[in-house]
N, CA, C and O atoms as CSV, one atom per row, in Angstrom:
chain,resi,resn,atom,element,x,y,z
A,1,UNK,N,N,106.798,40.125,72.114
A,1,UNK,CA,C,106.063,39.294,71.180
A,1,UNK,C,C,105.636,38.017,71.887
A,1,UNK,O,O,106.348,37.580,72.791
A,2,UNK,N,N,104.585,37.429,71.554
A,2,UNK,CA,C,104.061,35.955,72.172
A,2,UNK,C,C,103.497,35.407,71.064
A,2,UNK,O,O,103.141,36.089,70.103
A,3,UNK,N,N,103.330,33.583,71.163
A,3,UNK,CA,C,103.308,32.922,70.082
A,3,UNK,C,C,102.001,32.164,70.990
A,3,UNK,O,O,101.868,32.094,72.212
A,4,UNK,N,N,101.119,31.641,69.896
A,4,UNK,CA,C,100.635,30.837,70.211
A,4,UNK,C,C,100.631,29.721,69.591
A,4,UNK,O,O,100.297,29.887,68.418
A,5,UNK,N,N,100.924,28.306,69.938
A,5,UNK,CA,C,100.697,27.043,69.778
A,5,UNK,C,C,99.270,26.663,69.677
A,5,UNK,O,O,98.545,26.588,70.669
A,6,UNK,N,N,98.739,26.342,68.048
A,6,UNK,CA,C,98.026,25.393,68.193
A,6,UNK,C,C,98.480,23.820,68.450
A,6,UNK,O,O,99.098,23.387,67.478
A,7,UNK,N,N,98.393,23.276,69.057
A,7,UNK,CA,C,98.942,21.708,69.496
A,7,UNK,C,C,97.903,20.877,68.714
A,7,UNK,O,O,98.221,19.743,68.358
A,8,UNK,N,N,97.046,21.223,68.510
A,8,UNK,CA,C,96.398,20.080,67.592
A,8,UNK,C,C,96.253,20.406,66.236
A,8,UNK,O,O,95.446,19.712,65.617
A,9,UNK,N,N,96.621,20.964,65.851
A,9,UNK,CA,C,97.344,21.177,64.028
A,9,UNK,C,C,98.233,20.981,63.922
A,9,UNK,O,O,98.620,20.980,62.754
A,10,UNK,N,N,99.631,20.549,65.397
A,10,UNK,CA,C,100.951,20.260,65.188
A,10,UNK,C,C,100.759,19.174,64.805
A,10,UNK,O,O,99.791,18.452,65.044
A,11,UNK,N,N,102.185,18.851,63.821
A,11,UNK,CA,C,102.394,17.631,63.255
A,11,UNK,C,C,103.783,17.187,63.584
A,11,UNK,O,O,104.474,16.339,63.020
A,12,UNK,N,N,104.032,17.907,64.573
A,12,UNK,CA,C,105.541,17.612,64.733
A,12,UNK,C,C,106.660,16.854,63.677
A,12,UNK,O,O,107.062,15.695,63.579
A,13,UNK,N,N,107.054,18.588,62.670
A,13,UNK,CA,C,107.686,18.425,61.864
A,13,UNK,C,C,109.080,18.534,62.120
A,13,UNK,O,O,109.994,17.958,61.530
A,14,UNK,N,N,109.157,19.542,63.308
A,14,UNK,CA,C,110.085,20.232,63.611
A,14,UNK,C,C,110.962,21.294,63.407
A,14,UNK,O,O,111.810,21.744,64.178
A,15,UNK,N,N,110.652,21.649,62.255
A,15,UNK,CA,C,111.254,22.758,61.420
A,15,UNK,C,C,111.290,24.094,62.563
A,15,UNK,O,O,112.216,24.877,62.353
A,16,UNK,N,N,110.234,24.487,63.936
A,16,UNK,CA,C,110.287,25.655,64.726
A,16,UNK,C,C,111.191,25.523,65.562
A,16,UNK,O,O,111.637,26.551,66.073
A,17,UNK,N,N,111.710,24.276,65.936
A,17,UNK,CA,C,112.722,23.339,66.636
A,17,UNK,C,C,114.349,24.501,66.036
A,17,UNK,O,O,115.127,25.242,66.637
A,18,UNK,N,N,114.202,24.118,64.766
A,18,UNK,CA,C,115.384,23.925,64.078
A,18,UNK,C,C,115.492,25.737,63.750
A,18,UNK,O,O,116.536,26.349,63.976
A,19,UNK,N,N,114.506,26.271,63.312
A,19,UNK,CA,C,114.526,27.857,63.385
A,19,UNK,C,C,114.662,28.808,64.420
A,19,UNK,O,O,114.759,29.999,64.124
A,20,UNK,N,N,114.691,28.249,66.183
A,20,UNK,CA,C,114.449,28.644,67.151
A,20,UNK,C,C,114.148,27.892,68.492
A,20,UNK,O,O,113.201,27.802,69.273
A,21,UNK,N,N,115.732,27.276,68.348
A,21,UNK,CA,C,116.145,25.854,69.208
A,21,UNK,C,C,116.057,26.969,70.853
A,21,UNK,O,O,115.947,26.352,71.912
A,22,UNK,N,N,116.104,28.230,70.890
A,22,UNK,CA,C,115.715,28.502,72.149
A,22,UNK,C,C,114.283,28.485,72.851
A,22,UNK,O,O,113.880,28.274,73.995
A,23,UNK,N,N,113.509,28.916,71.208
A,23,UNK,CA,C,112.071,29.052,71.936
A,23,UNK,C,C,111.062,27.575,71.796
A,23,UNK,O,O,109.988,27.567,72.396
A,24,UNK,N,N,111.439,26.491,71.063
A,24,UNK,CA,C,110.918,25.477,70.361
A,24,UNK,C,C,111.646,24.231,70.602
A,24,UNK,O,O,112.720,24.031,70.036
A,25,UNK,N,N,111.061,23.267,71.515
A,25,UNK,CA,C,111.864,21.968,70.808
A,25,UNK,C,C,110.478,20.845,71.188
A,25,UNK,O,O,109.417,21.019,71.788
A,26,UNK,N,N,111.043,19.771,70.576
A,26,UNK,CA,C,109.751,18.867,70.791
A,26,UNK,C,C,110.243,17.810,71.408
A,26,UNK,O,O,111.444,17.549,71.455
A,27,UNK,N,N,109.236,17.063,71.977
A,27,UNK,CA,C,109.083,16.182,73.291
A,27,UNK,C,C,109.612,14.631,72.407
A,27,UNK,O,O,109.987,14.530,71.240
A,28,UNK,N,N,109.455,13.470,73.543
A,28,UNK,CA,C,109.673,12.525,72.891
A,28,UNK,C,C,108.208,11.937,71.987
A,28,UNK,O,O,107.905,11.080,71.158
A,29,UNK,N,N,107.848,12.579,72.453
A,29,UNK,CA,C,106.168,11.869,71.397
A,29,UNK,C,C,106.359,13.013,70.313
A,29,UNK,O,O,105.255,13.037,69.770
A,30,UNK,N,N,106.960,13.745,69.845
A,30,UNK,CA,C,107.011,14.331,68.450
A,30,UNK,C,C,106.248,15.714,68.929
A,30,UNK,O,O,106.335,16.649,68.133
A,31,UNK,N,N,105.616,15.908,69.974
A,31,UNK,CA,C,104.797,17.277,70.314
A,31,UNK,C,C,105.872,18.483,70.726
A,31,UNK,O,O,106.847,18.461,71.478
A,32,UNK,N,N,105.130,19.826,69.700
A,32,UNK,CA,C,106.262,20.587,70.294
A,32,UNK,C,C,105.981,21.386,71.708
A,32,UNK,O,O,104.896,21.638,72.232
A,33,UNK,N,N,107.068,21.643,72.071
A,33,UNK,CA,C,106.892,22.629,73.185
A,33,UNK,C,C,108.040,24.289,73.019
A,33,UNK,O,O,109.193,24.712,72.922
A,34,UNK,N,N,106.422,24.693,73.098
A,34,UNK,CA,C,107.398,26.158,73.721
A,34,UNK,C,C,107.845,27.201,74.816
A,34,UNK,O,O,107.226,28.071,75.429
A,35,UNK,N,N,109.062,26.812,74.825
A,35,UNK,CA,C,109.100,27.624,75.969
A,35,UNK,C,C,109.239,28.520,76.911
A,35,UNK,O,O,109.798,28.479,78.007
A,36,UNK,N,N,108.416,29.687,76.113
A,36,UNK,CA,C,107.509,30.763,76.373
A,36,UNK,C,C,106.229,30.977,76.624
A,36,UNK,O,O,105.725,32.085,76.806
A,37,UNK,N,N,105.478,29.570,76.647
A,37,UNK,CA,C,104.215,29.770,75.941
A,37,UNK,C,C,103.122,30.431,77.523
A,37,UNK,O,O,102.990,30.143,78.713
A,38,UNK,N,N,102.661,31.261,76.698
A,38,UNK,CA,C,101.764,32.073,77.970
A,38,UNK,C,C,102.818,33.354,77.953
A,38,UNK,O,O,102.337,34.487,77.932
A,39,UNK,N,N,104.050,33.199,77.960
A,39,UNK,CA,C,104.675,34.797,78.241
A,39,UNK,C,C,104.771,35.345,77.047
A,39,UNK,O,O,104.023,35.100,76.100
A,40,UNK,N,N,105.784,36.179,77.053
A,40,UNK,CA,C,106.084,36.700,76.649
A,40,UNK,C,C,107.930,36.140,75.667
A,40,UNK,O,O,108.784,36.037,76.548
A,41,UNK,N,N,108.507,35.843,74.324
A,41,UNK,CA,C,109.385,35.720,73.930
A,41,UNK,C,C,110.189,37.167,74.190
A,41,UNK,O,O,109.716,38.301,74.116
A,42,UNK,N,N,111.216,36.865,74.436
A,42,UNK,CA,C,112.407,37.505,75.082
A,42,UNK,C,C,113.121,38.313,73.750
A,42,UNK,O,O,113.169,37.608,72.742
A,43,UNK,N,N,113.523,39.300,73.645
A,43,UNK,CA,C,114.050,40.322,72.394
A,43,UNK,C,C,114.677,39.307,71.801
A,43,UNK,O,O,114.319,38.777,70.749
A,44,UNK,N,N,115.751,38.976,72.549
A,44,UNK,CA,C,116.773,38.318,71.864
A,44,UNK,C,C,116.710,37.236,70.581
A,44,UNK,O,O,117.505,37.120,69.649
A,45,UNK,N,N,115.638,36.583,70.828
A,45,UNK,CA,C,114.848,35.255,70.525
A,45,UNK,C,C,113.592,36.112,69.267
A,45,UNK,O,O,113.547,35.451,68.229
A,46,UNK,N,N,112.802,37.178,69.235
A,46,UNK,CA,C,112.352,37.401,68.430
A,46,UNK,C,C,112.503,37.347,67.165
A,46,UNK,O,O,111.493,37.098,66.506
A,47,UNK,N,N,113.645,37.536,66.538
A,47,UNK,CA,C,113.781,37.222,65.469
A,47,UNK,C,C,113.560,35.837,64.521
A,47,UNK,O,O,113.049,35.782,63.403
A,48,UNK,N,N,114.199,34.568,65.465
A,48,UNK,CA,C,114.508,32.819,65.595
A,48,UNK,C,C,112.895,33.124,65.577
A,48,UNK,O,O,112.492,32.943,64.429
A,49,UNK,N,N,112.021,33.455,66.304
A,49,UNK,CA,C,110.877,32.935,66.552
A,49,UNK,C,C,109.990,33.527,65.396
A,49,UNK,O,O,109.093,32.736,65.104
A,50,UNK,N,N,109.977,34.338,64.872
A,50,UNK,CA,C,109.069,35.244,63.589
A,50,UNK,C,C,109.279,34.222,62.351
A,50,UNK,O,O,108.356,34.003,61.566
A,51,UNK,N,N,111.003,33.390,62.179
A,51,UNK,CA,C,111.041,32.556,61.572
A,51,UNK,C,C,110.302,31.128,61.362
A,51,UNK,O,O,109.930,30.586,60.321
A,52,UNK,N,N,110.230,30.759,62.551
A,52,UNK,CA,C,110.423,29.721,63.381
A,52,UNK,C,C,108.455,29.810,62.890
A,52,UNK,O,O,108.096,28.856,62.199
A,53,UNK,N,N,107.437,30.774,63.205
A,53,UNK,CA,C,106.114,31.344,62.721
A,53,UNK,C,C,105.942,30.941,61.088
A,53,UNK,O,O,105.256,30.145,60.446
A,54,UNK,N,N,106.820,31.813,60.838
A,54,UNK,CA,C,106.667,31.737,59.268
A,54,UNK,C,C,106.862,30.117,58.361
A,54,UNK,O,O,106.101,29.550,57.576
A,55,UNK,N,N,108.239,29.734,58.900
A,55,UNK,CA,C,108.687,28.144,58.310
A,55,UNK,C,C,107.150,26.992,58.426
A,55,UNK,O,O,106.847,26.375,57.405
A,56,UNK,N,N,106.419,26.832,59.519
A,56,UNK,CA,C,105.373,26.075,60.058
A,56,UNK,C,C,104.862,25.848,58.943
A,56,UNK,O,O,104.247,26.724,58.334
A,57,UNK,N,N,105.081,24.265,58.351
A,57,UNK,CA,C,104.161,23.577,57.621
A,57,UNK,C,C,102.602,23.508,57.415
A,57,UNK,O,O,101.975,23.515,56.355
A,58,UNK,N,N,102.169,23.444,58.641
A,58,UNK,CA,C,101.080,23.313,58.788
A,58,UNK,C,C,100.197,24.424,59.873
A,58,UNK,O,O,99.153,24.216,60.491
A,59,UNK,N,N,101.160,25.793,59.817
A,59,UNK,CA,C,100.575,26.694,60.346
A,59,UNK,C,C,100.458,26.815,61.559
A,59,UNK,O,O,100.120,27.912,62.004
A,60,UNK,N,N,100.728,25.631,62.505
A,60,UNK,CA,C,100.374,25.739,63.997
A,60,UNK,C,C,100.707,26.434,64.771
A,60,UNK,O,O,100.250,26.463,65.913
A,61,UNK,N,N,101.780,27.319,64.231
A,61,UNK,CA,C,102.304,29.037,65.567
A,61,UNK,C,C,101.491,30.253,64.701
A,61,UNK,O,O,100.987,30.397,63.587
A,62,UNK,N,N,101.666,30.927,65.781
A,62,UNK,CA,C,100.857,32.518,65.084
A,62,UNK,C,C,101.374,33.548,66.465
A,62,UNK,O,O,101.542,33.279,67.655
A,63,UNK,N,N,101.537,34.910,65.622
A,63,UNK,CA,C,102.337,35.378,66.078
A,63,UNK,C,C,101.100,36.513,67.018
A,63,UNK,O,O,100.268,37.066,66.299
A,64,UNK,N,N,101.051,36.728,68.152
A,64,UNK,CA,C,100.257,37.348,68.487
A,64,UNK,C,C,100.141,38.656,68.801
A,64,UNK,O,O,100.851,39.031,69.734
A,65,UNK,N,N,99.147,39.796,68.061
A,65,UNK,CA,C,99.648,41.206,68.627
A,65,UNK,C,C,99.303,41.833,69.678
A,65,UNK,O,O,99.812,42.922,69.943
C-alpha cells in the first residue's frame, strides 16, 4: 500500500501522527511527514495507516491503488 500526502491541505492536526506514530509524525513547524512517502508502507504498518487515511480532518492522505 502507498499513501499520498497532500502537504498543502495539511493542517497539521495530527490525528495521522497519533493513528500511525510509525508511518506519520510531524515536524516542528506543525507539517506532517511520512515516512514512507514515495514507497511503499510496510504490512505491518498497513493497518495504523488505512486508519491514520480515514481519521484526516481535512482529507490530506489518500490511499493509493
Amino acid at each position: 500500500m502507498k499513501i499520498s500526502v497532500d502537504h498543502d491541505r495539511c493542517e497539521g492536526h495530527g490525528l495521522c501522527a497519533v493513528q500511525a506514530p510509525a508511518v506519520f509524525d510531524l515536524d516542528d513547524d506543525a507539517h506532517v511527514v511520512h515516512q514512507f512517502e514515495g514507497g511503499t508502507v510496510p504490512p505491518e504498518h498497513v493497518e495504523a495507516a488505512r486508519s491514520a487515511v480515514n481519521v484526516c480532518p481535512v482529507a490530506a492522505l489518500r490511499e493509493l491503488t
